[in-house]
C-alpha positions as CSV (number, residue, x, y, z in Angstrom):
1,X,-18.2,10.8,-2.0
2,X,-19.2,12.2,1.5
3,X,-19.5,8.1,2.9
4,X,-15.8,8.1,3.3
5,X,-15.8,10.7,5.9
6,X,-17.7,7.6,7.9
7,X,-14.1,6.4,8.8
8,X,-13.1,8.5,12.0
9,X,-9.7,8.7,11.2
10,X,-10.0,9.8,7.7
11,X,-12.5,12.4,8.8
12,X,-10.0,14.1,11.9
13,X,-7.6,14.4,9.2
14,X,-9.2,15.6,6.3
15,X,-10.7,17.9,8.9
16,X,-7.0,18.8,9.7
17,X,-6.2,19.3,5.9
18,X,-8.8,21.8,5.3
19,X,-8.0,23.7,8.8
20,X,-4.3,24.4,7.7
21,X,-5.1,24.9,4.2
22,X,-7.4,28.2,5.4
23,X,-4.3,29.0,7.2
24,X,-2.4,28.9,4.2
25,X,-4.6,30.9,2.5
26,X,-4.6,33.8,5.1
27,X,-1.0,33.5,5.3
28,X,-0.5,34.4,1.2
29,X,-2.9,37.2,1.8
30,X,-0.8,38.7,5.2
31,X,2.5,38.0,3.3
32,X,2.3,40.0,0.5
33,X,0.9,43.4,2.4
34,X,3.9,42.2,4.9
35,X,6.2,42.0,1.9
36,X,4.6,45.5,0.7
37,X,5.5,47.2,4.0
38,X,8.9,46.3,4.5
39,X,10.1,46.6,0.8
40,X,7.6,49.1,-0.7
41,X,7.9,49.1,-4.5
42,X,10.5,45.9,-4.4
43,X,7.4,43.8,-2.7
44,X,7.5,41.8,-6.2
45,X,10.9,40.7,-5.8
46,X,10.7,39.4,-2.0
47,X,7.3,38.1,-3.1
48,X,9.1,36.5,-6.1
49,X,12.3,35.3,-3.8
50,X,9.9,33.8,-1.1
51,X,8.4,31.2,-4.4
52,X,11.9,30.4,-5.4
53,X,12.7,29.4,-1.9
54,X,9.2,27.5,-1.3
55,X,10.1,25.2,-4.7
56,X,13.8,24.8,-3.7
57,X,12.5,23.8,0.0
58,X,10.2,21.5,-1.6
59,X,12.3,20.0,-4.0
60,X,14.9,19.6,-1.8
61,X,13.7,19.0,1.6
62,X,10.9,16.1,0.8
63,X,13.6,12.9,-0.7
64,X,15.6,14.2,2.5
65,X,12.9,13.2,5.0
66,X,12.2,9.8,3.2
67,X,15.0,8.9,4.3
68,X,14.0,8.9,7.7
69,X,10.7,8.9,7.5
70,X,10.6,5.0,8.6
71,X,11.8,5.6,12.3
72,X,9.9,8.4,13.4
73,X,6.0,8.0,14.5
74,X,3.9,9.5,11.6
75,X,1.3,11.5,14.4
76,X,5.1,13.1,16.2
77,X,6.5,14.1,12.9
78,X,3.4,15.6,11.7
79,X,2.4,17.3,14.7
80,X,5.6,19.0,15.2
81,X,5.6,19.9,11.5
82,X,2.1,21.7,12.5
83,X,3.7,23.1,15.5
84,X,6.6,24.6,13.8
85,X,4.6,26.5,10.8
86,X,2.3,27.5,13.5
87,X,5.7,29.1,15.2
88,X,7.4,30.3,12.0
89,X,3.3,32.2,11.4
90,X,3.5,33.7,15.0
91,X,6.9,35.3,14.5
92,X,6.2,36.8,11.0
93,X,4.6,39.8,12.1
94,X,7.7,40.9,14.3
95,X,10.2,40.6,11.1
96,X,11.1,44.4,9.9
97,X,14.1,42.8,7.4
98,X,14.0,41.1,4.4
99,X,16.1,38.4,5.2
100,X,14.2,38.0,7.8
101,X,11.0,37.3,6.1
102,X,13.3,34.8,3.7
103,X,14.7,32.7,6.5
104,X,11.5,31.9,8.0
105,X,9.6,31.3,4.9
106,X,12.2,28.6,4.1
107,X,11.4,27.6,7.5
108,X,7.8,27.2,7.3
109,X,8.1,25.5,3.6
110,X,10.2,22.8,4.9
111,X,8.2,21.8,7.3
112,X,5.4,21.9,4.7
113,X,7.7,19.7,2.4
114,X,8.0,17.5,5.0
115,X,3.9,17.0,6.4
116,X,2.5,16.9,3.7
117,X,4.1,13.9,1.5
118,X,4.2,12.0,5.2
119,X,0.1,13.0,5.2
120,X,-0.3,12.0,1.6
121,X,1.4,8.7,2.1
122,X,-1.1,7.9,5.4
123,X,-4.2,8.2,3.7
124,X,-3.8,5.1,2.0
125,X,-3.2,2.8,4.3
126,X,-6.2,4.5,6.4
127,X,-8.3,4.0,3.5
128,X,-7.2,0.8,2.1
129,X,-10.3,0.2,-0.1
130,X,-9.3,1.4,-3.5
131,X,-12.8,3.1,-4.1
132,X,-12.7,4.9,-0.7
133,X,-9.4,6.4,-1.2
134,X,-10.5,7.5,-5.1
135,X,-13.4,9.0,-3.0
136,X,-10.5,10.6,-0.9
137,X,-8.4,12.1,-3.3
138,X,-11.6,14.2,-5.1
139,X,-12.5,15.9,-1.9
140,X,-8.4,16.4,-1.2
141,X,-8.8,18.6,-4.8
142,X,-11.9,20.1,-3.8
143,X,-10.7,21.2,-0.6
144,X,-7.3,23.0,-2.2
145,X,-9.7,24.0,-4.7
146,X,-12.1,25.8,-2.1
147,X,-9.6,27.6,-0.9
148,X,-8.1,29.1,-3.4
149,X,-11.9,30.5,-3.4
150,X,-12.4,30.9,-0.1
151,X,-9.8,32.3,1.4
152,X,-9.0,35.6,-0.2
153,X,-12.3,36.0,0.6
154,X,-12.0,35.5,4.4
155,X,-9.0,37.5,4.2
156,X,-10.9,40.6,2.4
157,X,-13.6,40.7,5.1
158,X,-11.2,39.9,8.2
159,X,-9.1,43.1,7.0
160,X,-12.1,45.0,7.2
161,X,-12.3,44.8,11.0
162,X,-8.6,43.8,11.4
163,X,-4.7,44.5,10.5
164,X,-3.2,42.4,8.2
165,X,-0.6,41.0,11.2
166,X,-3.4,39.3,12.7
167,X,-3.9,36.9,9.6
168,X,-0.8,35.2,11.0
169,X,-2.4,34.7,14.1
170,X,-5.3,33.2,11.9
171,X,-2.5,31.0,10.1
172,X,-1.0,29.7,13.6
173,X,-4.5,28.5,14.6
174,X,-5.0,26.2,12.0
175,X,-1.8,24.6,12.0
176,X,-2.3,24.1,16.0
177,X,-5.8,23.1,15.1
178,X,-4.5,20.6,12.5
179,X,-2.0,19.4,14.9
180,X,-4.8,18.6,17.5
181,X,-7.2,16.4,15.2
182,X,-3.8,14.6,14.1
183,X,-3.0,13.5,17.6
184,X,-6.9,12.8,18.2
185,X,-6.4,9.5,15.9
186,X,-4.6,6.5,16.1
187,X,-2.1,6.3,12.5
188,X,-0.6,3.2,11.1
189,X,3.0,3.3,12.4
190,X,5.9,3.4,9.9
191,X,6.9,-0.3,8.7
192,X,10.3,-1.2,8.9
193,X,11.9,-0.9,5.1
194,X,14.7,-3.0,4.0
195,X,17.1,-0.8,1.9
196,X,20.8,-0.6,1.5
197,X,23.2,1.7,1.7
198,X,23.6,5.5,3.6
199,X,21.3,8.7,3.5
200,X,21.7,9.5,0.2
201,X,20.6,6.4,-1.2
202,X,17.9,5.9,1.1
203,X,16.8,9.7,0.0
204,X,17.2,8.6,-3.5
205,X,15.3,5.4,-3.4
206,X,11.5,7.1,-4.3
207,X,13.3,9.0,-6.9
208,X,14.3,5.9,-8.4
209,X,11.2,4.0,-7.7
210,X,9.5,7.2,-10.0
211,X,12.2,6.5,-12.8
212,X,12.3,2.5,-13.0
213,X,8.8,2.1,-13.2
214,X,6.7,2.9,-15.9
215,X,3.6,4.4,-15.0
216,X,5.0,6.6,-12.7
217,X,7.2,8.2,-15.2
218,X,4.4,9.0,-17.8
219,X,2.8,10.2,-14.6
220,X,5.9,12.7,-14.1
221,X,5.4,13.5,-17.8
222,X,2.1,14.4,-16.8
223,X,2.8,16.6,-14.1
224,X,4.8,18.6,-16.6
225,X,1.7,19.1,-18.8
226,X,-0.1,20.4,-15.9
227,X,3.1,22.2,-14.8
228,X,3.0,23.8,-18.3
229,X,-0.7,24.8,-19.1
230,X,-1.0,25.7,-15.1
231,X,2.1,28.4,-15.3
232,X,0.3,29.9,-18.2
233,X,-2.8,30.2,-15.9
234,X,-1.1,31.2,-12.7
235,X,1.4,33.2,-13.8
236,X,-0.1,35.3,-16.9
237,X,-3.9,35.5,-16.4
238,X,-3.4,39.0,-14.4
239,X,-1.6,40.4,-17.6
240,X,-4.3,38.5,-20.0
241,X,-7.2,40.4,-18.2
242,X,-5.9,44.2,-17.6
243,X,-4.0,44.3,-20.4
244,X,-5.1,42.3,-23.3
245,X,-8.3,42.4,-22.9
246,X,-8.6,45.9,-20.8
247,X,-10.9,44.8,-18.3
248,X,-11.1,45.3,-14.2
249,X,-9.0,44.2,-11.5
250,X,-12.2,42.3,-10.5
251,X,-12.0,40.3,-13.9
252,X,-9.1,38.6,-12.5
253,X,-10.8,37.2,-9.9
254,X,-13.4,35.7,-12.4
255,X,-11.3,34.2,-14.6
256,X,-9.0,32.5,-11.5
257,X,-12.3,31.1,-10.1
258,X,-13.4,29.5,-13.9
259,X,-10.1,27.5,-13.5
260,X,-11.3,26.7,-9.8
261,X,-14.4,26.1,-11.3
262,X,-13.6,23.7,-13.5
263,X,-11.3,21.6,-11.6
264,X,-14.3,21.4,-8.6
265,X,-16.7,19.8,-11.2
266,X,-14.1,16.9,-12.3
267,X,-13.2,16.7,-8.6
268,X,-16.6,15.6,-8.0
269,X,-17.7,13.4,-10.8
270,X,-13.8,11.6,-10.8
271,X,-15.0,8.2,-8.6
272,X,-17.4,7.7,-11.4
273,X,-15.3,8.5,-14.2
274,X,-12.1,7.0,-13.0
275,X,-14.0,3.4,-11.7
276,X,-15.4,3.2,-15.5
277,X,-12.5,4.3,-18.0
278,X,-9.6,3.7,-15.6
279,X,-6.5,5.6,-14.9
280,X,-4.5,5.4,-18.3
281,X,-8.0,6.6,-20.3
282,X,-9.0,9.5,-18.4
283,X,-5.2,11.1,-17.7
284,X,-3.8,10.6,-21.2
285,X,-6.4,12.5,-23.2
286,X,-7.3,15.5,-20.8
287,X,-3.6,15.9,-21.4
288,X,-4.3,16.3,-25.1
289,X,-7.2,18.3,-24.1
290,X,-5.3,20.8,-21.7
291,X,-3.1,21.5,-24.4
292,X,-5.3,22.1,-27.3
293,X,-7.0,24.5,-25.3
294,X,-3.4,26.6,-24.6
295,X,-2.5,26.1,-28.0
296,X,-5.5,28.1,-29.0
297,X,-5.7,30.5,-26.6
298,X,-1.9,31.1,-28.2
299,X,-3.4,31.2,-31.8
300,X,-5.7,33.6,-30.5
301,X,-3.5,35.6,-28.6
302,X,-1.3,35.6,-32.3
303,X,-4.4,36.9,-34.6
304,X,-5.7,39.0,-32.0
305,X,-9.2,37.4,-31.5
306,X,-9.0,36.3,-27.9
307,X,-12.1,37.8,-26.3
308,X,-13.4,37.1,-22.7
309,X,-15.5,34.9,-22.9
310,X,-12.9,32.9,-24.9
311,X,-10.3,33.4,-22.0
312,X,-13.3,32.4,-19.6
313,X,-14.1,29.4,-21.4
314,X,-10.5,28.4,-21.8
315,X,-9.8,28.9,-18.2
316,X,-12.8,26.4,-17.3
317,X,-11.6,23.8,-19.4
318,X,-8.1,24.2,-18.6
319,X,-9.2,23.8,-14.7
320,X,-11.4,20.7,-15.7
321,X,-8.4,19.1,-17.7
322,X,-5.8,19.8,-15.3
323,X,-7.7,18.1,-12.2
324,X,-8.3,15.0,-14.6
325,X,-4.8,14.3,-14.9
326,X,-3.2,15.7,-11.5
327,X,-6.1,13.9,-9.1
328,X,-6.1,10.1,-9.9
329,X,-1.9,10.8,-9.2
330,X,-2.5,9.0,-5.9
331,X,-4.2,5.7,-7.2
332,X,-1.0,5.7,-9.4
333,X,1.2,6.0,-6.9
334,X,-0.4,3.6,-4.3
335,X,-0.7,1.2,-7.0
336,X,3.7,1.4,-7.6
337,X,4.7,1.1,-3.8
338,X,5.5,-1.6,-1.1
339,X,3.1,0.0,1.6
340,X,6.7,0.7,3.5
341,X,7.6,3.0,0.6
342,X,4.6,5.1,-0.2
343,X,6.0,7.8,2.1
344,X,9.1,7.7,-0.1
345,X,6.8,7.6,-3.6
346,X,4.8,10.4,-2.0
347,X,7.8,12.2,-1.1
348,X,9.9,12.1,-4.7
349,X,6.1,12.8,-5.8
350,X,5.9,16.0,-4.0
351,X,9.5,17.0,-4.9
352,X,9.9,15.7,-8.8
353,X,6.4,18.0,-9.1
354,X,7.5,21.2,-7.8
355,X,10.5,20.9,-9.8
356,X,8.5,21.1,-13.1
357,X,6.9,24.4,-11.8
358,X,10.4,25.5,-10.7
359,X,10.6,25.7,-14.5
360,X,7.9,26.6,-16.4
361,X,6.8,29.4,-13.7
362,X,9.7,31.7,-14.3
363,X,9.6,30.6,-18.1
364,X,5.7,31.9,-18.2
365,X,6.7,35.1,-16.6
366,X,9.9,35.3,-18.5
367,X,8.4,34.4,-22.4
368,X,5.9,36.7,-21.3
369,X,7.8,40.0,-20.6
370,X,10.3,39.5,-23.1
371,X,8.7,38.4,-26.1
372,X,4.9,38.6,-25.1
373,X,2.1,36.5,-24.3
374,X,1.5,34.6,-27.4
375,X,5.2,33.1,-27.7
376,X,4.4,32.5,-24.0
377,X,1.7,30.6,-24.5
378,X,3.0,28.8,-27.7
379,X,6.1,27.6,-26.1
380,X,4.6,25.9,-23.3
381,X,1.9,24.8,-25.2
382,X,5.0,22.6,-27.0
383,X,6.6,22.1,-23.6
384,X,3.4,20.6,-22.8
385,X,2.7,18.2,-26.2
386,X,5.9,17.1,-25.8
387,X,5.4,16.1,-21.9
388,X,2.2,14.4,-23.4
389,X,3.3,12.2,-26.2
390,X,6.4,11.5,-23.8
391,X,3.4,10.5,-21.6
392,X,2.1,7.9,-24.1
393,X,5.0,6.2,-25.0
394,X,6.0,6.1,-21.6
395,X,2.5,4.2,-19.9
396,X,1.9,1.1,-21.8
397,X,-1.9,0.1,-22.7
398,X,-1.5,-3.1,-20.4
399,X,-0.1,-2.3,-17.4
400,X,-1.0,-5.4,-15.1
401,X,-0.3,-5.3,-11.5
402,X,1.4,-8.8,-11.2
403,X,4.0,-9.4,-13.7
404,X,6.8,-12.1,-14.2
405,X,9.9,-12.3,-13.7
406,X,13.0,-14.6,-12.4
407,X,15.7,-13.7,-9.7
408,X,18.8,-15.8,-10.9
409,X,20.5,-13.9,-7.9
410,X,18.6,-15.5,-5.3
411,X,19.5,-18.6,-3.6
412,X,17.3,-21.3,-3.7
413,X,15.8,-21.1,0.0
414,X,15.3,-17.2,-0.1
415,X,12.3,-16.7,1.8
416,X,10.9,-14.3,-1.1
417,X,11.0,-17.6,-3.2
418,X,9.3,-19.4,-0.6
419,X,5.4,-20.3,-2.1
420,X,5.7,-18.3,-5.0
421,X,6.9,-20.6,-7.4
422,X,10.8,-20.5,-7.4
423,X,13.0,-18.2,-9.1
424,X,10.4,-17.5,-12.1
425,X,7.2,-16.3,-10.9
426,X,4.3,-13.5,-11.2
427,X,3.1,-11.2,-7.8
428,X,1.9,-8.2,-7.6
429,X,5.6,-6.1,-9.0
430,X,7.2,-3.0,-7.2
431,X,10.1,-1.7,-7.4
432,X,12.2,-2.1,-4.0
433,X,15.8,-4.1,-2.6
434,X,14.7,-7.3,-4.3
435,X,13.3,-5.5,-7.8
436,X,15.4,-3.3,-8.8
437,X,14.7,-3.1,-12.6
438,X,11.8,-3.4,-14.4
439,X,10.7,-6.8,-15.8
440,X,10.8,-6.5,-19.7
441,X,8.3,-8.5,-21.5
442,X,10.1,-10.4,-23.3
443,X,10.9,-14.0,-21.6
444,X,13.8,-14.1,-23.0
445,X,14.8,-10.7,-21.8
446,X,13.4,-11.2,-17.9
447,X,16.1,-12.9,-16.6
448,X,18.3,-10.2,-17.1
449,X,15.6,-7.6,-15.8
450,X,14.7,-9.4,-13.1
C-alpha cells in the first residue's frame, strides 16, 4: 500500500491531507470549550447550530463550485481554500458572540466544501493506475481514521501545557502547511468541459451524472446505509455507554475507537479484497452486514440484553462494514466520469453525501430522546435495509464499462462518430453533452436512450 507514496506528487498531497486533517481535529477540540465559554450551558445548541451550518455549507456550496471549477487552476483554488480556513482558524479565538462563531464556521466549511471534492477529483488523474489509486483511497480512510484517534489525543496533552485558543493556532498551521506541499507539485490543469446552458445547469450537471447512471445511484443508496448505521454510532454511543450500560466517561472513548478500529483493518486489507471480488461484491453485502449488526444491537436494546462487550463488538463490525462500502466510493466514481467531470462527480459526491447525514443525524438524536434508543436504532436500521435493497436493484450484476448505443441526433460527419463505427457503436459510456440518458439494454429500446 505504502509503494504509492513513490509518486512525488501523490506523496506532497497526501502529506497535505493528513496535515489539515490534524488541524481539523484540534479545531473540534478548541471549538467546543470556545462554544462552552461564550454560551455556558447553551454550548450544545451553538455546538449543534455550527453541524447544521457545516451540512448546509456542504450541501450547498460543493455543485456551486463545479460549476466553475473548469477555469480556475486546481493548485490556486486549493491553496486559497487552505489560506482562508487557515484565516477563518486565526480569527476564532477573538469572537466573544455567537453569531460570531456561526458566520465564520460557515466560512471555514465552505471553503472545506470546496477543497476537498476539487482534492478528491485530482487524485485520480495523479494516479491513473487503477490499482495505485485503490491503494490511494485505503490510506485516505486510514488517515481520517487516525485522526479521529489521534487528535483528541494531541489535543488532551497540548491543553496540559496550553489554553485552548492556541489549538486554533495549531489549526492555521496545518492548513498553511497543507497549502505549501500543494503548491510544491505540479497538478493536472482543469480540461476544458463542453456543457450547455448557465450556472445552474452547469452546477447541476454532477447531480445528474449521479442520477442517470446506475452505479452511482446504488452508490448514493449506499451512502444512506452508512449515513444510517453511522448516525446511530456518532450520535447515540455517548447515551449507550453512561446510561445504558452505566459505565465511565472513558468507555466512550473505547467504544468510538472499536468503530475506528474496525474501519482501519478493512482500510488496509481493501486493495486485496476489492482487486479479487470487485466493487459490486464487497459494497452490497457489508451493507447487509452493517445493518444486521444495528438491527440487533436494536433487539438488544428492546429485551434488555445489550451488554459491553456486545456494544464493543457491534461497534467493530459496524466500523469494518461501513469502511467496505464508503472506501471503494472513488473507484465508482472514477469509473462514471469523463476525466473533465470528476471534479463535478466528486463534487455532487461530497454534497448528495452530507445530505443523507443532514437526515438521519438529527433523526438519531431526535428517535432517541423522544422515544428512546431502541426505536432509534430500529428505525434507522429500516431506513438503512431499505437504502440497501434500493442498492441492489439499483447496481446491476453486469455493469460493463463500454456499452452500445446509437445517436440518431447526430449528423453523419460528427467527429464523435468519426472511427467508432457510425451512429451505433460501443466505447467506454459516461454520461455527459453527447449521453445524456442511459443506454437501456434492449436494442430495440437504445435508440431512444441513446
Amino acid at each position: 500500500m505504502l509503494s504509492v507514496l513513490r509518486n512525488r506528487t501523490y506523496r506532497h498531497l497526501f502529506t497535505a491531507q493528513v496535515v489539515a486533517l490534524v488541524g481539523t481535529g484540534l479545531a473540534t477540540v478548541a471549538l467546543s470549550l470556545l462554544a462552552y465559554d461564550i454560551a455556558g450551558g447553551n454550548a450544545s445548541a451553538v455546538l449543534g447550530t455550527a453541524l447544521a451550518i457545516k451540512m448546509v455549507a456542504y450541501v450547498g456550496i460543493a455543485p456551486l463550485i463545479s460549476a466553475f471549477a473548469d477555469r480556475i487552476p486546481r493548485r490556486t483554488l486549493l491553496v486559497t481554500m487552505d489560506l482562508t480556513r487557515a484565516g477563518v482558524a486565526l480569527a476564532l479565538p477573538f469572537v466573544t458572540q455567537v453569531w460570531q462563531v456561526h458566520v465564520l464556521i460557515f466560512l471555514l466549511q465552505a471553503a472545506s466544501a470546496v477543497f476537498t471534492p476539487t482534492f478528491q477529483a485530482t487524485i485520480p488523474e495523479v494516479l491513473p493506475d487503477e490499482d495505485e489509486y485503490t491503494h490511494a483511497l485505503s490510506l485516505s480512510r486510514l488517515a481520517y481514521d487516525l485522526e479521529s484517534l489521534f487528535s483528541p489525543v494531541l489535543a488532551a496533552a497540548l491543553l496540559s501545557l496550553i489554553s485552548y485558543n492556541w489549538l486554533f493556532t495549531g489549526t492555521a498551521a496545518g492548513f498553511l502547511a497543507s497549502g505549501v506541499l500543494v503548491v510544491s507539485v505540479l497538478l493536472p490543469k482543469p480540461r476544458p468541459v463542453d456543457r450547455t446552458g448557465g450556472t445552474y445547469a452547469r452546477a447541476a450537471f454532477g447531480t445528474r451524472l449521479f442520477l442517470a447512471t446506475p452505479r452511482l445511484r446504488a452508490l448514493l443508496a449506499l451512502d444512506l446505509v452508512a449515513a444510517a448505521v453511522g448516525a446511530m454510532v456518532l450520535v447515540n454511543t455517548v447515551v449507550l455507554v453512561r446510561d445504558t450500560l452505566g459505565r465511565s466517561a472513558g468507555d466512550v472513548s473505547l467504544a468510538l475507537a472499536a468503530y475506528g478500529a474496525g474501519s482501519m483493518v478493512v482500510a488496509l486489507l481493501l486493495p486485496r479484497v476489492v482487486g479479487r471480488l470487485g466493487d459490486r461484491a464487497l459494497m452490497l453485502p457489508a451493507a447487509f452486514v452493517v445493518t444486521a449488526t444495528l438491527g440487533l444491537l436494536a433487539a438488544g436494546l428492546g429485551t434488555g440484553g445489550l451488554s459491553w462487550p456486545a456494544l464493543w463488538a457491534a461497534w467493530l463490525v459496524i466500523g469494518a462494514a461501513t469502511a467496505a462500502i464508503l472506501t471503494p466510493g472513488g473507484r465508482l466514481l472514477r469509473r462514471s466520469a469523463a476525466a473533465p467531470d470528476l471534479p463535478a462527480a466528486f463534487a455532487a459526491q461530497f454534497s448528495l453525501t452530507h445530505a443523507c447525514w443532514l437526515i438521519t443525524y438529527p433523526l438519531a438524536g431526535w428517535l432517541a430522546s423522544q422515544a428512546g434508543l431502541a426505536v432509534s436504532a430500529a428505525v434507522l436500521t429500516a431506513l438503512a435495509l431499505a437504502a440497501a435493497v434500493t442498492a441492489v436493484r439499483l447496481w446491476p450484476r453486469e455493469d460493463p464499462a463500454e456499452l452500445e448505443h446509437v445517436h440518431p441526433e447526430l449528423a453523419p460527419d460528427h467527429p464523435h462518430l468519426a472511427g467508432v463505427g457510425g451512429r451505433s457503436h460501443r466505447h467506454d459510456f459516461h454520461i455527459d453533452a453527447l449521453h445524456r440518458r442511459w443506454p437501456t439494454r434492449e436494442p430495440a429500446r437504445e435508440k431512444s436512450a441513446a
